[in-house]
C-alpha positions as CSV (number, residue, x, y, z in Angstrom):
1,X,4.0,13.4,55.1
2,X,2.2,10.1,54.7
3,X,1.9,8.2,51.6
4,X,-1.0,7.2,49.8
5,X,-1.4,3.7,48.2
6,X,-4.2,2.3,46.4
7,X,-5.3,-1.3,46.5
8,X,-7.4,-3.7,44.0
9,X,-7.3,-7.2,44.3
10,X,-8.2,-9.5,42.0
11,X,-9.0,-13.4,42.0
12,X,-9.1,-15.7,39.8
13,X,-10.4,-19.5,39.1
14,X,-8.9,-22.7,38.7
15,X,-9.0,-22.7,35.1
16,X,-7.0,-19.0,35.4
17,X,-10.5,-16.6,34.1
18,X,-10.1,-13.3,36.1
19,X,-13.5,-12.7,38.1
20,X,-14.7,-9.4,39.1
21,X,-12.5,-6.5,40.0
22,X,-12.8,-5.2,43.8
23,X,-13.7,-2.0,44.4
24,X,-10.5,0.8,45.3
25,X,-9.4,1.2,48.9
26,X,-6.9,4.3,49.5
27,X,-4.6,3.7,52.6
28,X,-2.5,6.3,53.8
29,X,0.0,5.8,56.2
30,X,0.8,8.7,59.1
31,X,2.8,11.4,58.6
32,X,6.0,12.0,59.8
33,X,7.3,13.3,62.9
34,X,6.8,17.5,63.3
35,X,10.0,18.6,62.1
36,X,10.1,21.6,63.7
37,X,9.3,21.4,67.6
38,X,9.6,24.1,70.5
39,X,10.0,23.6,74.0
40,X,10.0,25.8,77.2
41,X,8.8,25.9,80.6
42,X,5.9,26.9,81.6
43,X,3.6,28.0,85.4
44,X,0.2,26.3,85.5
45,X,-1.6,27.2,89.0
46,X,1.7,26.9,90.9
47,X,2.7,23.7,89.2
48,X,6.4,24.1,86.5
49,X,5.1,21.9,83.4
50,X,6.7,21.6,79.9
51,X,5.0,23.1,76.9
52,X,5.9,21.6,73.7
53,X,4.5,22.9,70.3
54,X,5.2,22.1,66.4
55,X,4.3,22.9,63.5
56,X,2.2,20.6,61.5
57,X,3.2,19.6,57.6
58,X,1.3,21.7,54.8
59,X,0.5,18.7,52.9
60,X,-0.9,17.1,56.1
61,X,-5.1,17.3,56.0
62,X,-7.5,15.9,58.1
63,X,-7.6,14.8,62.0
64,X,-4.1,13.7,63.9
65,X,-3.6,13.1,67.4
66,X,-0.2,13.9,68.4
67,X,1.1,11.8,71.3
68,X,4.2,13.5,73.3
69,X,6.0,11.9,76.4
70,X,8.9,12.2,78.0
71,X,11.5,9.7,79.3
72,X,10.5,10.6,83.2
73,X,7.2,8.9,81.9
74,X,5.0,12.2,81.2
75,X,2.6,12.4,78.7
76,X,0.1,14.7,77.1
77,X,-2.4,13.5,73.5
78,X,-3.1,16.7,71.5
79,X,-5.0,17.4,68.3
80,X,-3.9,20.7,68.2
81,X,0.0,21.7,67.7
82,X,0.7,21.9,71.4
83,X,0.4,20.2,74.5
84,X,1.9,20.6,78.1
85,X,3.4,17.7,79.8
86,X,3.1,18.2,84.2
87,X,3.9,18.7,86.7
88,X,8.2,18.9,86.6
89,X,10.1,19.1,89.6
90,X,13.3,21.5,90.0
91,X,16.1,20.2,89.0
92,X,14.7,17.1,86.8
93,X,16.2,16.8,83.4
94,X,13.3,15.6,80.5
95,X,13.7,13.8,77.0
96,X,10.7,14.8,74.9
97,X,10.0,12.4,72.0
């Protein structure tokens, strides 16, 4: 899961008096990795493909895109927890990352 931080700078003058406070900004950084993922093969109209699904952190809110390739350079972009990366030939051997 991604981390939250919470910013406020402040300046001050030459002669060292602290101005005005700025306001809050939250930054969160992505989450990690699925840790969980599941591959198998898959028929699409005739064409062999990958599937690969995962399941998404509990703490994890809001809108990701997930971007899955594979070292034969296949990729697929999902907001949802799968995506299919096509077309693979017989015989080819696939890193997913």
């Amino acid at each position: 899961m991604g981390s939250v931080y919470v910013i406020k700078g402040f300046a001050w003058d030459p002669e060292g008096r602290q101005g005005e406070d700025s306001l809050y900004i939250n930054q969160m950084t992505r989450p990690a990795m699925p840790s969980i993922a599941n591959v198998s093969m898959v028929m699409n109209n005739g064409l062999a493909g990958i599937s690969v699904s995962w399941e998404r952190d509990e703490g994890v809110f809001g809108s990701l895109q997930y971007h899955v390739m594979s070292d034969q350079n296949l990729t697929c972009n999902s907001t949802s927890s799968s995506c299919t990366l096509s077309p693979v030939g017989c015989g080819e051997v696939h890193t997913v990352r």
